[in-house]
C-alpha positions as CSV (number, residue, x, y, z in Angstrom):
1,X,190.0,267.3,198.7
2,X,189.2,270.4,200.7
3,X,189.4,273.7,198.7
4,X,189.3,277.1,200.1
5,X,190.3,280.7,199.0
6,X,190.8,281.8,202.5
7,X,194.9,281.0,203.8
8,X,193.9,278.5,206.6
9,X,191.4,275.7,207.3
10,X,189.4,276.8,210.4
11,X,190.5,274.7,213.3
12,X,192.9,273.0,211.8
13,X,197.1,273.3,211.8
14,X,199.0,273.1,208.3
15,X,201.7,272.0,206.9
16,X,202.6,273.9,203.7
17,X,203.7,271.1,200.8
18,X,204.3,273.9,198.2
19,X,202.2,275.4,194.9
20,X,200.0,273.5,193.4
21,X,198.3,274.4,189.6
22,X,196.5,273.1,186.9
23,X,196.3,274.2,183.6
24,X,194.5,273.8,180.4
25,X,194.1,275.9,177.1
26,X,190.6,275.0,175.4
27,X,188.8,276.1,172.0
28,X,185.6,275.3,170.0
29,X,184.6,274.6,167.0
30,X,184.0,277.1,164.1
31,X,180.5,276.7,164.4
32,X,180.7,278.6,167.4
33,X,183.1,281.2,166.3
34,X,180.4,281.8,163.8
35,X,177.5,281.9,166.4
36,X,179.7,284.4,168.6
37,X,180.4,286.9,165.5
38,X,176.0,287.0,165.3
39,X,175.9,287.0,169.1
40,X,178.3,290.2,169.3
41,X,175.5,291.8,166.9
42,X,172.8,291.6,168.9
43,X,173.8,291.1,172.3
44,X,173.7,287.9,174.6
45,X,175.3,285.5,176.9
46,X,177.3,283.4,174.2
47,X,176.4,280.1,175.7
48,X,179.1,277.8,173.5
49,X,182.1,280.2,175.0
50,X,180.3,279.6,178.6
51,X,180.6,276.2,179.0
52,X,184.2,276.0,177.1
53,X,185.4,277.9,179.9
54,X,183.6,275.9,182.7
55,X,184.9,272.6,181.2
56,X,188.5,274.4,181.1
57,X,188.0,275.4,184.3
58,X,187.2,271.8,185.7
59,X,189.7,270.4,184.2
60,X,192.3,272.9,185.5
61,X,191.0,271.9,189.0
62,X,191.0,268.5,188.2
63,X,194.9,268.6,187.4
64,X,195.8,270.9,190.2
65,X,194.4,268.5,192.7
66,X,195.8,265.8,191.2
67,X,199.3,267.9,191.8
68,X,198.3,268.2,195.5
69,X,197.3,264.8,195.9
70,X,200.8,263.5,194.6
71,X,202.2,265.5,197.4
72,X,200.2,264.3,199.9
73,X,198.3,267.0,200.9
74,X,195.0,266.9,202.6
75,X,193.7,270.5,201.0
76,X,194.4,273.3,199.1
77,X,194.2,276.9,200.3
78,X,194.6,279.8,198.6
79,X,192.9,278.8,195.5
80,X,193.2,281.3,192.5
81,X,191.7,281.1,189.0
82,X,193.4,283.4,186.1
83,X,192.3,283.2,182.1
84,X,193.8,284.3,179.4
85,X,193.1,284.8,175.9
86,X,195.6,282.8,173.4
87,X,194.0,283.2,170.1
88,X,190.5,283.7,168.5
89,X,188.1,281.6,170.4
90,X,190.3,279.6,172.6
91,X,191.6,280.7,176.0
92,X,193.9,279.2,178.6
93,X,192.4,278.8,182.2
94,X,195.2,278.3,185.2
95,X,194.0,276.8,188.9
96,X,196.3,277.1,191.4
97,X,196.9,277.3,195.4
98,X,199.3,275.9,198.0
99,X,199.1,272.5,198.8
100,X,198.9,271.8,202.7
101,X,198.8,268.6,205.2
102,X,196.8,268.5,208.2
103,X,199.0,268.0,211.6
């Protein structure tokens, strides 16, 4: 499936199916709640909170192009990420675009 921020598909006319998104709210483990809480002491990339949000991430993609593929659509334009924090250590990721068909 074709994925693009831009509105349009170079060379190509579209057909707009409608909005397409994908969501997922993801946390980890105490462990790395712990690990963080040291991390914010001395500074860092926290590494466990990294790759929570980039499988959150996939999997929001994964379920918006599911969305567009149940609709037919050839590609998704437009495509947005937003996050949001829902509690200590978790957050909820959202993918999302419009849905289009080739003609």
């Amino acid at each position: 499936m074709i994925m693009a921020t831009i509105d349009a598909i170079p060379g190509k006319n579209l057909k707009t199916l409608g909005l397409v998104k994908g969501s997922v709210v993801k946390t980890k483990y105490i462990g790395h709640d712990f690990m963080a809480g040291l991390k914010n002491i001395v500074g860092g990339e926290i590494k466990g909170y990294t790759e929570m949000l980039r499988e959150a991430r996939d999997i929001a993609t994964t379920r918006m192009q599911d969305e567009a593929r149940a609709l037919g659509a050839d590609a998704i334009v437009g495509v947005r990420y937003i996050s949001a924090s829902v509690m200590d250590g978790s957050a909820e990721i959202v993918a999302y675009g419009t849905a289009v068909k080739f003609v």
